[in-house]
N, C-alpha and C positions, 0 to 999 in steps of 0.2 A: 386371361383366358382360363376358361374349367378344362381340367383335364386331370384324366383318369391314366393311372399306371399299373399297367398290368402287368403280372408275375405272377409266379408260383406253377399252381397247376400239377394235373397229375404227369408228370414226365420225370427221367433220372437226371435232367438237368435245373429240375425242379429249385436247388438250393443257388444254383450259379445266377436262378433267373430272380429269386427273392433278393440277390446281393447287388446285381444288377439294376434293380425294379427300384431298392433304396435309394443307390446315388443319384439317379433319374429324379427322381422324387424331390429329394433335395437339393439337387440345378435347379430343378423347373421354379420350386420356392423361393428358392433366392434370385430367379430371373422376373419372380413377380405372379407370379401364375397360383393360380387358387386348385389344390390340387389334393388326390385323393387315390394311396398305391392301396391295391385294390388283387386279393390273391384268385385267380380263374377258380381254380377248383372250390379252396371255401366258402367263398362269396359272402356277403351278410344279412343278418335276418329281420334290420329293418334299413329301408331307404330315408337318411335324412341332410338334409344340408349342414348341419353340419361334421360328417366327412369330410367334406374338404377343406385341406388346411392353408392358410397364406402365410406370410413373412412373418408375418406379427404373433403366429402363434407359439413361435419358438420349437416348435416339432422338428425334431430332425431324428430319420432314421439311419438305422443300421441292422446290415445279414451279415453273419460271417459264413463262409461256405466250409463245410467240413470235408475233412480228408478221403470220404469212400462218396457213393452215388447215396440218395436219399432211400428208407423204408416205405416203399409206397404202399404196399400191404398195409401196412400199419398205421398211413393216412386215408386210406379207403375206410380202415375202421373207425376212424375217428371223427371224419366228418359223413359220412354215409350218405351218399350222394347215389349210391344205386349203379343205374351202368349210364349216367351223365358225368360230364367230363364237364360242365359249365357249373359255378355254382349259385346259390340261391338270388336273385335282383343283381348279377353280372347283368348281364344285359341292358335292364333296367337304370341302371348306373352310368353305363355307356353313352345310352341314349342321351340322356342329362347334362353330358359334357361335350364341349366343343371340339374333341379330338381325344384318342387315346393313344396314349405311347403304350405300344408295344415292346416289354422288357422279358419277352416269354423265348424260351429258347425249347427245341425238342417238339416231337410231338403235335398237339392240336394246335400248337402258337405258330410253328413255322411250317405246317405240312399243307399249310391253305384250307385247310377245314374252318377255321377262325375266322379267316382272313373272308371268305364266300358268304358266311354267316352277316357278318358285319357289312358286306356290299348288298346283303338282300333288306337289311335294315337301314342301308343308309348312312353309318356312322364312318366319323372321319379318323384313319387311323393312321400311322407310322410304317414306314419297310417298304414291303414288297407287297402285291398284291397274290391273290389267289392260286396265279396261273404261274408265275414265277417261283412260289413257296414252295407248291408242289416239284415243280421241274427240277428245284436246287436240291429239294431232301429226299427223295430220290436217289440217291447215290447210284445205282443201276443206268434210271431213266438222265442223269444229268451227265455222266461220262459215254452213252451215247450220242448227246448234244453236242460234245465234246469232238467225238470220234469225226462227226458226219460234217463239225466245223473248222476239219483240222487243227483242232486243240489236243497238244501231245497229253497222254494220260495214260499211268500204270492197265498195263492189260489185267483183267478180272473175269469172273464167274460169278452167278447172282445164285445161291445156291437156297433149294427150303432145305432148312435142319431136318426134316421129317424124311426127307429122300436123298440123304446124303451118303454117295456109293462112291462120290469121284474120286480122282488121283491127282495131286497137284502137286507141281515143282517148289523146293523148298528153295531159300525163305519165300515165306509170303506174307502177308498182312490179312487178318477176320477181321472184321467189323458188324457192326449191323447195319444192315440198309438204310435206316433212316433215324439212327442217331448221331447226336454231334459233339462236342467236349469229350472226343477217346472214350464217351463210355462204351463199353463191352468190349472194345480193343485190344488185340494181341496181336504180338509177333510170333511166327509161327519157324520151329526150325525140322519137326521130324514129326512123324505120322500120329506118335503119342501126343506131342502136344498140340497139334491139329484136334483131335480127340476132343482130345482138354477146353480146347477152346472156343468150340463148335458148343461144346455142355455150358459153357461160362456165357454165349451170346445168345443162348434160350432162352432166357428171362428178361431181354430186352425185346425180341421178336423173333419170325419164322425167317424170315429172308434174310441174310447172310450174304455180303460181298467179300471173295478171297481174293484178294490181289498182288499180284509181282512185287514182290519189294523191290523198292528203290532206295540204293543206300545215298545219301550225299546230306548237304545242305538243309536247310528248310527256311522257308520265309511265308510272307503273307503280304498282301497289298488290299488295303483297303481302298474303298469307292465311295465318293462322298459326292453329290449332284452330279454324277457326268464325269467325274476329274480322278483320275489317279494318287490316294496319297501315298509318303514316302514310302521305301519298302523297310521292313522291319525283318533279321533274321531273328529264328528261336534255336536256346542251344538247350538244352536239356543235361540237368547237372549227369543224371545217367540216363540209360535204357531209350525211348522215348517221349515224345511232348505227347502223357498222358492227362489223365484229369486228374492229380494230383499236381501235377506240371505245371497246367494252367493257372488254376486256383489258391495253391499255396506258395506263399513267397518263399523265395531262397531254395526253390528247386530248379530252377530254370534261370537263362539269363535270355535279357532282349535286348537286340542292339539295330537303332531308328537313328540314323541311316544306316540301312546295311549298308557293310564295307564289301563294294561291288566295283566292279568296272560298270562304268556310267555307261556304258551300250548292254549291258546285261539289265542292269537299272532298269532302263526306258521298253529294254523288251519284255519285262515281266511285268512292269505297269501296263503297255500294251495287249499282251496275254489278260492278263486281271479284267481289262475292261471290256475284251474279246467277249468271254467269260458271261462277264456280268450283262451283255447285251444279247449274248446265242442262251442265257436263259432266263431273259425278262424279267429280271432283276430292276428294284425299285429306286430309290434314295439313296441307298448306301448300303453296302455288301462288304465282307471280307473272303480275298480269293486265296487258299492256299496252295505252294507249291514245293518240289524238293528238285533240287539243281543237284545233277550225278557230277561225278567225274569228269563227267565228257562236259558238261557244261550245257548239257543239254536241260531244260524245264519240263517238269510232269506235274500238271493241276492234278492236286487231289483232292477239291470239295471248294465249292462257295455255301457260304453262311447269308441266308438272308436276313437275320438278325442276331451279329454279330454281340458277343459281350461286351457288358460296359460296367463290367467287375473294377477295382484296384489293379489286379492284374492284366488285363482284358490290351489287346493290341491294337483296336484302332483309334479310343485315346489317345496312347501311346503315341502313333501316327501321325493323328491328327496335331496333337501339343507339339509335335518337329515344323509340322507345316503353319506353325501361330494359333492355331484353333483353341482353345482355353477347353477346357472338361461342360465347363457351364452354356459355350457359346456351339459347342457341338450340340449337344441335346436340344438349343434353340434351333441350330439351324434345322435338325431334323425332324423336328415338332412343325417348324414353320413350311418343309419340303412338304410334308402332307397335306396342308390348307393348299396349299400353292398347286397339288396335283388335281385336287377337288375341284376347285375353282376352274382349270386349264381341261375339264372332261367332259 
């Protein structure tokens, strides 16, 4: 099969999604597949066969993800693409192949703007579709989904930066509305560092969710065809599982199978796939959550195109449940044909 792997792109998870888009790249190679990792935003400036690479070429790539979010300023200047976020025969490329995996995280790759693009063209892709990408990245609009399906979730305020007068109960958690990998993420304990961190999630967007901390626990449960995989707790050597957390080794530890009681187990796999069905969620999703004290589960965000870094969890996951690193990417290369075909 031809197929296209898409990464990069102009978003702050930009380098998580070029680290990811490699190892993809190189499953798909060594499962046989005539393939061609291909970055959204740079694009190339001429279309030719050979782009794509097979077994026999010996090509094998590699991203390493660096320790802060990417300069995007400063890839705006470099490949100048104007105010388009696709770049030069992206599209073009697409078309050409029999499917394209999706290894884009942030932004145009999982906000459904991509994903719309691609269904008005035709082309067969990976995840989640349109209507679901939007619903998940959302953080606003997907813990309303949440609320109206009794899916327990931190209470919040969806605030713009620009009209920011309110008063909120400390701790809390900032984020941006619709980034994912902890970027612009704080923990907030007094009104000055609220301040602070309201300035620090400017640069990623206007919309701003503040949320109720939850202290306890933290896990994730991936979604893979329909099925719940293991659960996996995150411990974070300090602070929180930020993007430094995720990305760099020997900051964090992961432990597949969480050490759970097996009725806790089954109910946050439950919960997960709750989740992954109240918001139209594709193939395979990662649902995270943080278990207090009381024992009680609060969803804080599904991923509809979860990582598939070195560090990345639903590998992780998947390799508890037999799944091999190589036989995941097929199977979720092959979910996409398989959804085409059944529409």
């Amino acid at each position: 099969m031809k197929v296209v792997v898409l990464a990069g792109g102009l978003s702050p998870e930009r380098d998580v999604s070029l680290s990811s888009g490699s190892l993809i790249a190189n499953a798909l190679i060594e499962n046989g597949h005539e393939v061609f990792l291909l970055d959204l935003y740079k694009g190339v400036d001429e279309i030719s066969e050979d782009l794509f690479v097979d077994r026999n070429s010996g090509k094998k790539f590699e991203y390493e993800v660096k320790m802060s979010d990417p300069d995007l300023e400063e890839l705006k200047r470099e490949v100048d693409n104007g105010k388009s976020l696709i770049g030069r025969n992206v599209i073009e490329l697409c078309l050409r192949a029999d499917a394209v995996f999706l290894a884009l995280h942030g932004d145009i790759g999982e906000n459904g703007k991509l994903q719309a693009i691609f269904d008005c063209y035709g082309i067969v892709y990976t995840g989640t579709s349109y209507i679901g990408s939007l619903l998940a990245m959302d953080k606003d609009i997907a813990k309303k989904f949440m609320v109206q399906n009794n899916i327990r979730t931190a209470d919040w305020k969806m605030i713009n930066v620009e009209n920011f007068n309110e008063k909120f109960k400390f701790p809390c958690v900032v984020k941006p509305c619709s980034c994912g990998s902890s970027v612009g993420v704080s923990i907030v304990n007094d009104t000055d560092e609220l301040t602070k961190a309201i300035d620090f999630v400017k640069k990623y967007e206007k919309n701003v969710i503040i949320e109720r901390m939850i202290k306890g626990r933290e896990f994730s449960v991936g979604i893979l065809d329909g099925k719940a995989l293991p659960v996996i707790e995150i411990i974070p050597n300090e602070g929180f599982y930020d993007y430094k957390s995720k990305y760099q080794k020997g900051f964090a530890t992961e432990i597949c199978p969480a050490e759970l009681d097996e009725k806790i187990t089954l109910s946050l796999q439950e919960d997960a796939l709750k989740v992954h069905k109240v918001l139209r969620l594709g193939a395979y999703s990662r649902v995270e959550f943080i278990l207090d004290e009381n024992g009680d589960a609060f969803c804080l965000e599904a991923n509809t195109l979860p990582g598939m870094t070195p560090t990345s969890l639903v590998p992780q996951e998947a390799l508890v449940a037999g799944i091999s690193y190589n036989d995941l990417c097929e199977r979720i290369l092959n979910l996409a044909i398989r959804d085409v075909k059944n529409d």
